[in-house]
VEXDREN-2710 file (C-alpha; in Angstrom, 1 decimal):
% VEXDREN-2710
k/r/px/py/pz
1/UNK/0.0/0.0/0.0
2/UNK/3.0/2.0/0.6
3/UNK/4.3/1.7/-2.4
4/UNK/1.3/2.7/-4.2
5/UNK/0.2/5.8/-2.3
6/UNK/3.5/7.1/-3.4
7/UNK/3.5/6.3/-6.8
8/UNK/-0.1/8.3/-6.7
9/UNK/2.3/11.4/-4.5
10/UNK/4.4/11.1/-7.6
11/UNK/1.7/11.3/-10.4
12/UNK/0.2/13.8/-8.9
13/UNK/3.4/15.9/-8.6
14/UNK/4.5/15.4/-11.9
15/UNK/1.2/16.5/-13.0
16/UNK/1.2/19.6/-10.6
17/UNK/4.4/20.6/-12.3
18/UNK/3.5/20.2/-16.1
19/UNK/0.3/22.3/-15.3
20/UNK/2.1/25.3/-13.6
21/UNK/4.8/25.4/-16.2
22/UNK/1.8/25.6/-19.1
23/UNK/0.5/28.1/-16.9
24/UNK/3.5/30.4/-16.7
25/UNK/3.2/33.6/-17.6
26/UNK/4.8/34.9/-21.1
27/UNK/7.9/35.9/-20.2
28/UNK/8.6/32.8/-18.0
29/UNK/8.6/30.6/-21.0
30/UNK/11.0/32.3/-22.6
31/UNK/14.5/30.3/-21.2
32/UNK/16.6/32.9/-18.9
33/UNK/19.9/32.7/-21.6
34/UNK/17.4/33.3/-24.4
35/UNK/15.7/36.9/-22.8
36/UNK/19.2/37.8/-21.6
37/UNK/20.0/37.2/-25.8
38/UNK/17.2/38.7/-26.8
39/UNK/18.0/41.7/-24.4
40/UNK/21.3/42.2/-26.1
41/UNK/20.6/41.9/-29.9
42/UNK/17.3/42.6/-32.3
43/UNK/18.4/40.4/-34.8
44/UNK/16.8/37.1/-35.3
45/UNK/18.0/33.7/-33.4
46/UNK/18.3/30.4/-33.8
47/UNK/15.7/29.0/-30.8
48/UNK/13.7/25.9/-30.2
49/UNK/10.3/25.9/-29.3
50/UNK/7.9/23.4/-27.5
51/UNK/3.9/23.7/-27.7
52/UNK/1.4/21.9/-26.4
53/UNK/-1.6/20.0/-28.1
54/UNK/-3.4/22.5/-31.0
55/UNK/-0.5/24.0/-32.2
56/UNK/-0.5/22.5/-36.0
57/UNK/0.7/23.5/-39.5
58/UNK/-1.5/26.1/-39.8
59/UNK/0.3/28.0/-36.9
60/UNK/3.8/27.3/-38.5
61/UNK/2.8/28.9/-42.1
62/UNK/1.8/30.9/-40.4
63/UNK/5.0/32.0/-38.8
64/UNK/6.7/31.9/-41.9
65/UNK/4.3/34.4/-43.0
66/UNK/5.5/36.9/-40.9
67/UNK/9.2/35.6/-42.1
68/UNK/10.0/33.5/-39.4
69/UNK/12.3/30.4/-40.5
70/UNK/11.2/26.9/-39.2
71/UNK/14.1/24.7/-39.9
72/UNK/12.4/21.2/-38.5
73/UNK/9.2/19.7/-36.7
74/UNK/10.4/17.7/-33.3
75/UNK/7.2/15.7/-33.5
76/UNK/8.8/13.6/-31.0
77/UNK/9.4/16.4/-28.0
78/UNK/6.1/18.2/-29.7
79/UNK/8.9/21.0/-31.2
80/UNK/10.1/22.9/-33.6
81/UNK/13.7/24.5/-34.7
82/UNK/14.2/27.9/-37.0
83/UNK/15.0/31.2/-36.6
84/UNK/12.5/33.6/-35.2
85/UNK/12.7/37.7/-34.7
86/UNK/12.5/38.8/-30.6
87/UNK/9.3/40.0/-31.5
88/UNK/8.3/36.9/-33.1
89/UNK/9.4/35.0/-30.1
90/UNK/7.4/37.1/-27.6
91/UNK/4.1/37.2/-29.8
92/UNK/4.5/33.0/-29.2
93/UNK/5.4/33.5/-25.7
94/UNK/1.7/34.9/-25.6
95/UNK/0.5/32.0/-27.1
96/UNK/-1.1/29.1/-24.2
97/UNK/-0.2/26.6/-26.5
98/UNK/3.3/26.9/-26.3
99/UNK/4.8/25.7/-23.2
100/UNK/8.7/26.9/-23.6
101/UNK/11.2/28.8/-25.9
102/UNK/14.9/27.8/-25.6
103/UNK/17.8/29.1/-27.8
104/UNK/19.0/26.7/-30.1
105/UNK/22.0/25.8/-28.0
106/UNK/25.5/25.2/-29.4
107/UNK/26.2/21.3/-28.2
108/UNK/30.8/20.6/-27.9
109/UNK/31.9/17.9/-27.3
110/UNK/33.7/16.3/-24.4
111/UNK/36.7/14.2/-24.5
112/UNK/38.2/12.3/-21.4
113/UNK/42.0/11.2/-21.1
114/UNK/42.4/7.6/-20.5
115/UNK/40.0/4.6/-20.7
116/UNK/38.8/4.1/-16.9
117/UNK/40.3/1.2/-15.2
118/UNK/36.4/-0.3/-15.0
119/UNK/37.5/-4.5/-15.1
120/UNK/36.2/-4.7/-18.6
121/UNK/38.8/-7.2/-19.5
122/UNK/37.8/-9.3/-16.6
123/UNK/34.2/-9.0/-17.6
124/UNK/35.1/-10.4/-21.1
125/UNK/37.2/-13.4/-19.2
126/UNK/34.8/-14.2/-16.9
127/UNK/31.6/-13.6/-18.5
128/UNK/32.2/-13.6/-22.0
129/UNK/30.4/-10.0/-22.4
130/UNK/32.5/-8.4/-25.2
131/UNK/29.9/-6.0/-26.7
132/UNK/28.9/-8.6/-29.3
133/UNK/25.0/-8.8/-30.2
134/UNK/25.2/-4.8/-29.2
135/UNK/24.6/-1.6/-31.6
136/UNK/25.7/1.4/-30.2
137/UNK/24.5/4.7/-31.5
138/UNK/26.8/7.3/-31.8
139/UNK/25.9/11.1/-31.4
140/UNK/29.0/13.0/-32.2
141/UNK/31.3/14.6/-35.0
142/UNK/31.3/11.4/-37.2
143/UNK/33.7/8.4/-37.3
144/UNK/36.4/7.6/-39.8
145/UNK/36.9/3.4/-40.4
146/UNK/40.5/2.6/-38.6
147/UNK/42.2/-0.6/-37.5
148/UNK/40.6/-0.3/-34.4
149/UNK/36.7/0.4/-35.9
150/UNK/36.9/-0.9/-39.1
151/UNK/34.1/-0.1/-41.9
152/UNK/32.1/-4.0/-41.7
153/UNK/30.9/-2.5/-37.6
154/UNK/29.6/0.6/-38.9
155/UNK/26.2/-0.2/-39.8
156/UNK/24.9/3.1/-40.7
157/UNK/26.7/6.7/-41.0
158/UNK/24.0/9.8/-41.2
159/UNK/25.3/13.5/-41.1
160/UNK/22.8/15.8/-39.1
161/UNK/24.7/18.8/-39.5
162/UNK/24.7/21.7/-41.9
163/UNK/26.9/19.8/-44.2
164/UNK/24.9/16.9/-44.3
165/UNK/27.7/15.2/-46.0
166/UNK/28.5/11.3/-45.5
167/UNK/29.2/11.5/-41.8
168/UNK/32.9/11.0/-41.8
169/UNK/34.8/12.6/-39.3
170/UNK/37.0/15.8/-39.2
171/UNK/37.3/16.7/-36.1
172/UNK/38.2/13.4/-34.7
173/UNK/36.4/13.4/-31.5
174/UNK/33.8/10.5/-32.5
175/UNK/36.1/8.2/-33.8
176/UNK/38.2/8.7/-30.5
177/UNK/34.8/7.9/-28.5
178/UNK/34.2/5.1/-30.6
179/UNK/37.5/3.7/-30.4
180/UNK/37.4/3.9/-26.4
181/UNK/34.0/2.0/-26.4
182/UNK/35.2/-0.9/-28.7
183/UNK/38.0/-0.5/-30.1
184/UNK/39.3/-3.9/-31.2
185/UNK/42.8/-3.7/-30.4
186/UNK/44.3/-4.6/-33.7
187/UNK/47.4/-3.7/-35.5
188/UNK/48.3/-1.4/-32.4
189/UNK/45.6/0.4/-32.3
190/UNK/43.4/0.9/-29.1
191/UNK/41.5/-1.9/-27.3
192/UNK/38.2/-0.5/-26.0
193/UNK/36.0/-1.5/-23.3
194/UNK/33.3/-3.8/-25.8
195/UNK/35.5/-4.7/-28.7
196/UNK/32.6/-7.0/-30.6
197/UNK/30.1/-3.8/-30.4
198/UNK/28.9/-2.1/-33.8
199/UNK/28.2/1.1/-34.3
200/UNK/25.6/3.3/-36.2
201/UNK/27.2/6.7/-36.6
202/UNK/25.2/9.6/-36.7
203/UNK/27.0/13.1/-36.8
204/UNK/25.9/16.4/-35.0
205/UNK/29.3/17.6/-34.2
206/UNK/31.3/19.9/-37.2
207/UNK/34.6/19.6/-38.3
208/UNK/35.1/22.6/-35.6
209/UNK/33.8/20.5/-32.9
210/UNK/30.2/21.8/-32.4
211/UNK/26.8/21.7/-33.9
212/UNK/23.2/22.4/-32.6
213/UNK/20.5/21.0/-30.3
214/UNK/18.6/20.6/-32.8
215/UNK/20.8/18.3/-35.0
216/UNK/20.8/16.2/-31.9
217/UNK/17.5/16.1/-31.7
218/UNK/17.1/14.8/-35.4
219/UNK/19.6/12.1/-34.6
220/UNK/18.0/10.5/-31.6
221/UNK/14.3/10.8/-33.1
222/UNK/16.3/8.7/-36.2
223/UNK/17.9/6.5/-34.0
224/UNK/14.5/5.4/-31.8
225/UNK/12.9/5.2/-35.5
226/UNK/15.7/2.4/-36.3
227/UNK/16.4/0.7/-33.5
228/UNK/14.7/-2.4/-34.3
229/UNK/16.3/-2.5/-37.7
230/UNK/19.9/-1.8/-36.6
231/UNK/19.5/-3.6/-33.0
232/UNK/20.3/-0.5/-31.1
233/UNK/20.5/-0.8/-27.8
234/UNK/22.7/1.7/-26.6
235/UNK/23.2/5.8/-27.4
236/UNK/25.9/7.5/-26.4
237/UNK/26.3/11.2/-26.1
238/UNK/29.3/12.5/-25.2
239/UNK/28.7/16.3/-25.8
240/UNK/26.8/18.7/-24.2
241/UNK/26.1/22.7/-23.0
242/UNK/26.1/24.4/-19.6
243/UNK/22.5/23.7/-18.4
244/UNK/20.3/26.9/-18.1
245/UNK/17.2/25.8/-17.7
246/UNK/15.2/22.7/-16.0
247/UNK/15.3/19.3/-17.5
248/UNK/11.4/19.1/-18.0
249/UNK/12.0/22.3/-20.3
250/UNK/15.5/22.3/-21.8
251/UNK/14.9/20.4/-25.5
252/UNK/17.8/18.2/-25.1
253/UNK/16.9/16.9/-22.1
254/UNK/13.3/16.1/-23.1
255/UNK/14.9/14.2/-26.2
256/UNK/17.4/11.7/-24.2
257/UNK/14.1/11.1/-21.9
258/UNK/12.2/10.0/-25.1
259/UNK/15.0/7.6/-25.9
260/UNK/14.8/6.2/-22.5
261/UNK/11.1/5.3/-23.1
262/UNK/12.1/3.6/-26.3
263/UNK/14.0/1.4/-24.4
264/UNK/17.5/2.7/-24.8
265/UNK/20.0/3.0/-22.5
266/UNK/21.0/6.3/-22.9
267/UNK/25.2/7.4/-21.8
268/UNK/26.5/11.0/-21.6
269/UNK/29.7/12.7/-20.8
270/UNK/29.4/15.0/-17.5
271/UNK/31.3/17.7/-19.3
272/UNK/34.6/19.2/-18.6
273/UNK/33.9/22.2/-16.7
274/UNK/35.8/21.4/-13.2
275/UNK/38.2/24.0/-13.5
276/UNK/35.8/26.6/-13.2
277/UNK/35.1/28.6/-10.2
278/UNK/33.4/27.3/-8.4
279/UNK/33.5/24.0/-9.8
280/UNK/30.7/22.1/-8.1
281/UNK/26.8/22.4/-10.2
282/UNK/29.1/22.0/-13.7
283/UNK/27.3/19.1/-14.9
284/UNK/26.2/20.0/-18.5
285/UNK/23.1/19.1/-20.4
286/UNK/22.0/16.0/-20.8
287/UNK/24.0/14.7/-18.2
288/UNK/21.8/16.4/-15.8
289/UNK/18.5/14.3/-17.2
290/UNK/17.6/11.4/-14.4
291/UNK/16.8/9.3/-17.4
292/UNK/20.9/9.2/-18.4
293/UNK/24.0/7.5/-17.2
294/UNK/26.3/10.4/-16.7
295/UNK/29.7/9.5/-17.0
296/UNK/33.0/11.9/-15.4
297/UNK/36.6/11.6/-16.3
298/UNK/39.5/9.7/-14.4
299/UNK/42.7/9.7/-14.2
300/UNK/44.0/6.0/-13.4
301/UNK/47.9/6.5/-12.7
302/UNK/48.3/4.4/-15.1
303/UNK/47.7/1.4/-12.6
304/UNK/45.4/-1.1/-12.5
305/UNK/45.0/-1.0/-9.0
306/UNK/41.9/1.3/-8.3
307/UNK/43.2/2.1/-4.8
308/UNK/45.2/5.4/-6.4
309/UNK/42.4/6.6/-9.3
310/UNK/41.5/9.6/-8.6
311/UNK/39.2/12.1/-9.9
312/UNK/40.1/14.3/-12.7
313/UNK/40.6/18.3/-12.3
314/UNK/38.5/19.1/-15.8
315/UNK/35.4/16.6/-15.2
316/UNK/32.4/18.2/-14.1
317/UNK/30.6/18.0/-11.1
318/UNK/27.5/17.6/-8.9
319/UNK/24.5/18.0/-7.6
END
């Protein structure tokens, strides 16, 4: 009975919440980085918008009417991406139907230094669990075929980006992150923690190591389309912004969840913000979704041992 009464607690909470942040008033759904933007400059910005139930096609000619851009339709989150004037923004602000108006935030991504000593070697001794059976979805700047992810594990390669090119990889980052999670360990190169994994690659980082929300977006609603066909069972994001605004508003946050209730288990990078000052609260988005696996950086002494691993300076932190 216990159980249950909280479980109603819960509902009802979660309910309590949705309600009063429909019910905010117009300026409230506009996301604190995005007035402070609009504040500062008249010209149009790249934002994302959420809208409830009644907000249809008709609204979004209409928008582009009055010579707003709309770039894409999240149907997934119940979005949309473009570039709208400030005025344009808060004559939607106005609207009850839409719920919340977030810039379009530049994503970077986030590289660690060293593959944790985790016992994944033991694991595949022991166990037998070397990735194998697994597709892992990867949401980052693309990844180039080595030695150590050759081309016959990369099921799939999509570019989300502005370039929308073939999805290889100029920055590099991806096909680091790929070669940490299975890298096979051949001719020299790296041996990653699931060497038998394959990958679907879907790019939403640039060759100058950052790309939009929006992008991201795009790749995960792909990625939950295809998951059956490419037997994806894991997404990993290891990339991320400064978070600015709650995770039951902030687009990217709402667009891990929705992978999470498709079924995917759903890994982000914490960030590299630990320098700052101060350094605690420096988890980036989405790592700050309870729906994710947020992952922060070691340093390992180059020992097995895990008695001397200690925390990294750069990784970010909680709560």
């Amino acid at each position: 009975m216990a159980k249950k009464f909280y479980v109603v607690i819960l509902a009802v909470t979660l309910l309590v919440g949705v309600s009063t942040t429909l019910a905010r008033n117009p300026e409230q759904k506009i996301a604190p980085d995005l007035r402070a933007r609009l504040g500062a400059h008249a010209a149009a910005v790249k934002v994302i918008v959420s809208y409830a139930p009644g907000f249809d096609e008709t609204d979004l000619a209409a928008i582009r009417g009055r010579g707003g851009r709309i770039d894409h339709r999240h149907a997934g989150i119940a979005a949309f991406s473009g570039e709208l004037s400030a005025d344009e923004i808060a004559s939607l602000a106005s609207d009850p139907r839409i719920v919340s108006i977030s810039p379009d935030r530049t994503v970077r991504a986030t590289t660690d230094i060293a593959v944790p000593t985790i016992g994944a070697d033991r694991v595949a001794a022991n166990l037998g669990y070397t990735g194998k059976g697994v597709t892992i979805a990867l949401l980052d700047s693309g990844l180039t075929p080595t030695s150590a992810v050759d081309s016959k594990r990369v099921l799939a390669s999509l570019d989300f980006t502005d370039g929308k090119g073939k999805g290889y990889d100029g920055y590099g980052h991806g096909t680091h992150i790929a070669g940490t999670i299975g890298g096979s360990g051949k001719s020299g190169s790296v041996h990653g923690i699931a060497p038998d994994v394959k990958f679907v690659s879907l790019k939403v980082i640039g060759d100058d190591g950052q790309g939009y929300v929006s992008a991201v977006i795009e790749a995960v609603d792909w990625a939950i389309a295809n998951r059956e066909r490419y037997g994806i069972r894991i997404m990993n994001l290891s990339l991320g912004h400064p978070v600015a605004e709650s995770f039951l508003t902030d687009p990217l946050t709402r667009a891990v969840a929705r992978a999470w209730k498709a079924g995917l288990v759903v890994v982000v990078s914490a960030g590299n913000r630990g320098r700052e000052v101060p350094n605690y609260a420096t988890i980036n988005s989405p790592g700050n979704s309870p729906y994710v696996l947020t992952v922060g950086a070691m340093n390992d002494l180059n020992t097995a041992d895990r008695a001397d691993d200690v925390i990294t300076t750069y990784t970010s932190r909680g709560p």
